[in-house]
C-alpha positions in Angstrom: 35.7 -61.6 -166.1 32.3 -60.8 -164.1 34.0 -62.5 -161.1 36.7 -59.9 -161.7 34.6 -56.6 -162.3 32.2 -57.6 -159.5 35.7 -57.1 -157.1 36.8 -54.0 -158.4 33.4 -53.1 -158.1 33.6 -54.0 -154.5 37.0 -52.3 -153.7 35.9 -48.8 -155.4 33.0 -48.9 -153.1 34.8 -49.8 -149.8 37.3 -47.2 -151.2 34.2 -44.5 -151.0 32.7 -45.9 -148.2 36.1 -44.6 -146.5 36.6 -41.4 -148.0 32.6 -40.6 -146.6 33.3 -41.5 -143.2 36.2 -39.6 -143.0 34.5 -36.5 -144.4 32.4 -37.2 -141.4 35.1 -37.4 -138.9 36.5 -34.1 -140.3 33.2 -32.2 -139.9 32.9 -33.4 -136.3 36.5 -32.5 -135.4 37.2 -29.7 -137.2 40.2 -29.8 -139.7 43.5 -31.4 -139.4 46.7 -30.1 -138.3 49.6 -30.1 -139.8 52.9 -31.6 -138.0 54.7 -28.4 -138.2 51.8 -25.9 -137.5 51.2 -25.2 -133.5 47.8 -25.8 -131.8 46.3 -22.5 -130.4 47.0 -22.4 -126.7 43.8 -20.7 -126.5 41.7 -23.8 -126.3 40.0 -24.2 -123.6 40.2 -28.1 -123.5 44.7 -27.5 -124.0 44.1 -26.1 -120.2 44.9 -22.6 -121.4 44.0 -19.2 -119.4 40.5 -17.5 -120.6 40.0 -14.1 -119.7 38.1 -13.3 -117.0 38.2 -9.5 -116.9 39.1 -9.0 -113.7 42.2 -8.5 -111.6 41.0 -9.3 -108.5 42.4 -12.7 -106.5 39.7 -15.6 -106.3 38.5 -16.7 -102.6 41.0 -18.8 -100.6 40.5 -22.7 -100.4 42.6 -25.1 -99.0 45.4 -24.8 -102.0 46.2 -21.6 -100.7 50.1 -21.6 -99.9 50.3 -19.3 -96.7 53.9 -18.3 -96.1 55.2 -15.6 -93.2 58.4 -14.3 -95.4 61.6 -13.2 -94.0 63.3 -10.2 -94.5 66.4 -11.0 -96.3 70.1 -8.8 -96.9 69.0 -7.4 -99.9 73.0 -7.7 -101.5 72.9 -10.9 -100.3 71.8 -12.6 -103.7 75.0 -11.7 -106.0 77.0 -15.1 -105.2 73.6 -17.6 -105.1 73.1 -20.2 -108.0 70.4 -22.3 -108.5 71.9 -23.8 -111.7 75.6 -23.8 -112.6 77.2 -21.2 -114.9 78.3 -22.4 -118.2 82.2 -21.7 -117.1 82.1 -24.0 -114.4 80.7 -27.1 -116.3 83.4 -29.8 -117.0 83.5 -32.5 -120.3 81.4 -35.9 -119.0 78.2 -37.3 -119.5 75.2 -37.0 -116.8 74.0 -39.5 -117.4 76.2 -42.3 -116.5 76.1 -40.7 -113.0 72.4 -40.2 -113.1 71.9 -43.8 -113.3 74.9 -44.8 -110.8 72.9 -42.8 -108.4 69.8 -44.5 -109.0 72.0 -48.0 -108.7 73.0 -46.4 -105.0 69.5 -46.0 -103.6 68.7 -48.2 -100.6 66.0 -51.1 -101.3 62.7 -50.9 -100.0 62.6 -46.7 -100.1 58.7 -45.8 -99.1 57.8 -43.5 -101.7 54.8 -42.2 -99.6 56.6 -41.8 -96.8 58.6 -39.2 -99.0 56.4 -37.8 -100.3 54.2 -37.0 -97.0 57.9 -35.7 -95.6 58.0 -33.3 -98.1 54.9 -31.6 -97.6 56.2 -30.7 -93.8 57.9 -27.8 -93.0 61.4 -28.1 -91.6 60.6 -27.9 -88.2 58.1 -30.6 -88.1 59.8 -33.2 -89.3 60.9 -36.4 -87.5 64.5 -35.3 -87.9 66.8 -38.3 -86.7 64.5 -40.5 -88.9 65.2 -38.1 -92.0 68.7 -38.1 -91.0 69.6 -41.9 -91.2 67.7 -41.5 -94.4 70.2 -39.4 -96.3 73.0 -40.6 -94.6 71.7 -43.9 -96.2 71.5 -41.9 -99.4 74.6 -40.6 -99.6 76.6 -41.7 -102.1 73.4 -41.1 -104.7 74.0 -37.2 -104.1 77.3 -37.4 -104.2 76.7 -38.2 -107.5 74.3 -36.6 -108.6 76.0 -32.9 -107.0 78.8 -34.3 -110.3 76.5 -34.6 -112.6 74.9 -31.6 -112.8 78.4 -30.3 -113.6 78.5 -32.5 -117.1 78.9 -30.7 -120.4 76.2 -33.6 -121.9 73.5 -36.0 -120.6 73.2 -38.5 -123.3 70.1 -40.1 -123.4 69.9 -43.2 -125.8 67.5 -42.8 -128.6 64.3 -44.6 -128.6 62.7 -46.9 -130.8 59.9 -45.9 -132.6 56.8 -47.6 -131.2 58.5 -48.2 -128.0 58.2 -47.0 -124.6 60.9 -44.8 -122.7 62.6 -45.6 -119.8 61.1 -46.1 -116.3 62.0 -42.9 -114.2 60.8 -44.2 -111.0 64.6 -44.4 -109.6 64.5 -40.0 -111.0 61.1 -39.7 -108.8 62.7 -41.3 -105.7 65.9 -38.8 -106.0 63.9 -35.9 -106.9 62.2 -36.3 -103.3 65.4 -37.2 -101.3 66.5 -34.0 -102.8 63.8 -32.2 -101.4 64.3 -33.6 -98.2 67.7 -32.8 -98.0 67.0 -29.1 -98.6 64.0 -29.3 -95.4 66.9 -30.9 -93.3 69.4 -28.5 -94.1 66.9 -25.5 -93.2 66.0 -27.4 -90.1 69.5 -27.9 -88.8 70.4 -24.0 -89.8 72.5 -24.9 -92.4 71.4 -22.3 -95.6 74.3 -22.8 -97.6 73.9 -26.7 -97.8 69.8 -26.3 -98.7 70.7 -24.1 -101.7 73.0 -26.5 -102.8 70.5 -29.3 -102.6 68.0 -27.0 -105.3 70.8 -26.6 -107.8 71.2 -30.3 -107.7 67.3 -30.6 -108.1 67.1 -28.3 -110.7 70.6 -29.2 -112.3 69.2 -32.5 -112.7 65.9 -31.6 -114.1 67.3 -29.6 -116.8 69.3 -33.2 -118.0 66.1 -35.4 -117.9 64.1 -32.7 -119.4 66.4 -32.6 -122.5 66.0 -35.9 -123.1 64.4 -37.6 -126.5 61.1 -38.2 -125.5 57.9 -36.1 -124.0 58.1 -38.3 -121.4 61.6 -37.1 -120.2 60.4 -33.5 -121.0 57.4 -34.0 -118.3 59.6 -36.4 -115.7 62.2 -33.9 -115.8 59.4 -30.8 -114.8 58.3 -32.8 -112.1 61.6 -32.7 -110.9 61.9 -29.3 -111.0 58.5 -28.8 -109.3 59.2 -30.7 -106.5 62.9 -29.2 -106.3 61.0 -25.5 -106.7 58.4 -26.7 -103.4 61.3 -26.0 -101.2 62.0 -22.1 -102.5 59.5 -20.4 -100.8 59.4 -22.7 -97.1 63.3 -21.3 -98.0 62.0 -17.8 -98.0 60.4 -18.1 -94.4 63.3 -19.2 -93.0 65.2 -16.3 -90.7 68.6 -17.2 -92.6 67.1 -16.9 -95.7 69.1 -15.5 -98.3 67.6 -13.3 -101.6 67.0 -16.1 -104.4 66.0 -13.0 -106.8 68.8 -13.3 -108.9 69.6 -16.3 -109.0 65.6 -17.3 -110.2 66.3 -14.6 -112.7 69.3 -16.1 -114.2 67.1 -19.4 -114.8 66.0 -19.8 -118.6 62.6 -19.8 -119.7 61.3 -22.0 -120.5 63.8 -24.0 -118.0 62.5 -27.3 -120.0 61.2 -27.1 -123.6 59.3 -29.8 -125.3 59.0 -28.5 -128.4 61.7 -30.8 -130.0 60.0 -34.1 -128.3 57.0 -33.1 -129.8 58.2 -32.7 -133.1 60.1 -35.7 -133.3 56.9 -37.2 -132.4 55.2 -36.0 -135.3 57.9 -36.4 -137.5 58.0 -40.3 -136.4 54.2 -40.8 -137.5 55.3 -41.1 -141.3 58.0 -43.6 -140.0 55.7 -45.4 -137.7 54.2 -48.8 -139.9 51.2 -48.6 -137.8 50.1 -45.4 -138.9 48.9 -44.8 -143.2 47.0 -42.7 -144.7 43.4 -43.8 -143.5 44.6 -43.6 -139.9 46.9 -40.8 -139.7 44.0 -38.3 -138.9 43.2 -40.5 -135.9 46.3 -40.6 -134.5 46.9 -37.0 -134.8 43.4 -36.4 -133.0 44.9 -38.1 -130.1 48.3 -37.0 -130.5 47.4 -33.4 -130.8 45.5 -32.7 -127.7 47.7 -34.5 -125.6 51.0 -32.4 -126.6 48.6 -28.9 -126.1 48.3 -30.6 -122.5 52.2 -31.1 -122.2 52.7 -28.5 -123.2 50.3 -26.0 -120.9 51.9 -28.1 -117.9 55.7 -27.2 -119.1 53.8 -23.2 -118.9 52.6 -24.2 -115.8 56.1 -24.5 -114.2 57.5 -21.9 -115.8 54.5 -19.6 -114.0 55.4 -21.5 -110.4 58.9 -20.2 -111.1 58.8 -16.6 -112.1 55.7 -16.7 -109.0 58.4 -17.3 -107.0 60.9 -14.4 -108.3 57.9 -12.5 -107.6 57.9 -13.5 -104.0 61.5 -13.2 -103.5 61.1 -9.3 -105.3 58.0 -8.8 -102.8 60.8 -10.1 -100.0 63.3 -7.3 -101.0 60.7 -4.5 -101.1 60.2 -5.2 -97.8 63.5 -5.0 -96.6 63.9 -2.1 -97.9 60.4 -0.4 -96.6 61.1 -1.6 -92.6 59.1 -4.7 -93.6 55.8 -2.8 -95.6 54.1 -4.9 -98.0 53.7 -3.3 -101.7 50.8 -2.0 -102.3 50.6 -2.8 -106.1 53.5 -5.3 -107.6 54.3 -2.1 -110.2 55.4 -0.2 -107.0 58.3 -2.4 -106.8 61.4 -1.3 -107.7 64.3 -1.5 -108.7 63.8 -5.3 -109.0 61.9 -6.4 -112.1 58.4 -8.5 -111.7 57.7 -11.1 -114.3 54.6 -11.9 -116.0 52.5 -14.6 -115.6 53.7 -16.7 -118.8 50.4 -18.5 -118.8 48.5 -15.4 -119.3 50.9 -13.7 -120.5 49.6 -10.3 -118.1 51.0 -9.4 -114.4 50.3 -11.7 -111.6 47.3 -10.8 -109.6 48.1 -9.5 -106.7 45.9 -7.5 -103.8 46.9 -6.2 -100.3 45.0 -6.3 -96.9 46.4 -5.2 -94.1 49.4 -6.5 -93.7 48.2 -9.6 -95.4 49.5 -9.7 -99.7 47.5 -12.4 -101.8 49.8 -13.1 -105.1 47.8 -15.5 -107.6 48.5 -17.1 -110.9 44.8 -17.8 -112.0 43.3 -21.2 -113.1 42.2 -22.1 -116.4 38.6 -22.2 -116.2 38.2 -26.2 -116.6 41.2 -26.5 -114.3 40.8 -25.2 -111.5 43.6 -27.0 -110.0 46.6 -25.5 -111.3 45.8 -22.1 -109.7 48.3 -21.0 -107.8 47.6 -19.3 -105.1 49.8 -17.5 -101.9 48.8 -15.7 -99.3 52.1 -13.6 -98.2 52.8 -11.8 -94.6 56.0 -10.6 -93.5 57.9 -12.2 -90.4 58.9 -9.4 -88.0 61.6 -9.6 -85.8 60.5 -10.3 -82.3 
């Protein structure tokens, strides 16, 4: 019987010993959050925008994007798409194609080599090279150019515990893509670029919808990549008006908020995870999805930037190439906000020098996006 009490004894105090330590945890991180509440956004460690109180653009560095902008037709944006219309999409599933295309890729594909292509503008890249590349590539955007035309893209669900799918293959395509629309530009061939972005962006709506915050954040790297090609687009002397067709595009173009909540929903199904560790995980987990989900706002600021650019583009054309002087002056063509900020994108003029700006979160001053905007006159 002593044997006995001296055990429960020890269990109530282990028991205790528990429940004080994590007291103590709570105290030091503050309290919990529930699965089905959402983190403030004003955190300064989820990469969220702090107010600065001023309007003005911050210095230039290196990051600065400097474009000379064409002047485009400003009627000629009624027939462009950058995604396709909900009437023209025909009964299949993506993703079946989606992975045929990956199947179709040449072996031994240099991923840095890509990638270093698709920071060049058209005209500096080593074009016959490029060319036997996607002529190699082919079939894969054959493919792909159908698949963005599927009704569904099912992904397979994943086990709980497990790890998603390897999108290297999506990476690889999501550069070619790129470098198909450079080509195109290079070789004069407008038409054939824009088709290239809605492919780009058709396909990073699909592998954003997937089950998982990992498709959510492979499928916006897709689209940023795809969306590197807009503005080099807008400097080109063919260039047509993308204004309406970036306006047509939803926001958020990729949500995460369903991955994240099956995430948290799966912590209760989980048989790692009880009651003594759930607070742990959900310190980690937490975070982490405020991160994910300031980098999905992230995109959706590069995007409306650029239907501020292409706006900026049609003032111009129709004030014999004059910069705005303030982004309100522009009309009729609407501006977006700055969805991180939720306030107007800076914006000052110099000259005949613009600087358009979507400021930095002040412990990331990395994702600032910065672009330093003249106008290409006609010689």
């Amino acid at each position: 019987m002593k044997r006995v009490l001296s055990g429960l004894i020890c269990v109530i105090v282990l028991f205790i010993l528990v429940l004080v330590v994590q007291d103590q945890v709570k105290r030091r991180s503050g309290p919990e959050t529930e699965p089905t509440s959402q983190p403030s956004v004003q955190s300064p460690a989820s990469g969220s925008v702090q107010p600065t109180g001023s309007m003005s653009p911050t210095p230039m560095s290196d990051r600065t994007i400097t474009l000379a902008l064409s002047l485009p037709e400003t009627d000629a944006n009624a027939t462009v798409q950058l995604l396709p219309s909900a009437d023209q999409l025909v009964k299949g599933d993506a993703l079946i194609l989606y992975e045929k295309a990956c199947n179709a890729l040449p072996a031994g594909l240099d991923e840095t080599e890509l990638s270093d292509w698709g920071r060049m503008k058209p005209e500096a890249l080593p074009l016959d090279r490029v060319k036997s590349l996607l002529d190699h590539t082919q079939e894969a955007f054959t493919l792909i150019d159908q698949a963005i035309f599927c009704t569904d893209c099912n992904w397979p669900a994943v086990a709980i515990g497990s790890q998603s799918s390897d999108f290297k293959a999506y990476r690889i395509l999501a550069r070619l893509i790129g470098l198909k629309a450079a080509y195109e530009m290079a070789n004069n061939h407008p038409q054939e670029s824009l088709r290239a972005l809605r492919m780009g962006l058709g396909m990073a709506r699909h592998v954003g919808q997937g089950p998982t915050i990992n498709h959510g954040m492979v499928g916006i790297g897709i689209g940023a990549l795809t969306c590197r090609q807009i503005p080099v687009l807008a400097e080109q002397s063919n260039g047509v008006s993308l204004y309406a067709a970036l306006k047509r595009l939803p926001t958020p173009l990729i949500s995460l908020e369903k991955a994240i909540q099956m995430e948290l929903d799966n912590l209760d199904k989980d048989p790692k995870v009880n009651f003594l560790n759930r607070r742990a995980f959900l310190n980690i987990l937490v975070p982490a999805h405020e991160r994910c989900r300031f980098l999905a706002k992230r995109f959706d600021r590069d995007v409306r930037a650029l239907q501020c650019l292409e706006a900026i583009r049609l003032h111009a054309a129709a004030h014999n190439g004059d910069l705005p002087e303030t982004l309100s002056q522009i009309t009729p063509w609407t501006v977006p906000e700055d969805p991180v900020t939720g306030q107007p994108f800076v914006y000052a003029l110099s000259g005949g020098t613009a600087i358009l700006e979507g400021p930095a979160p002040q412990d990331d001053p990395k994702s600032r996006l910065q672009y330093q905007i003249s106008i290409k006159r006609s010689p």
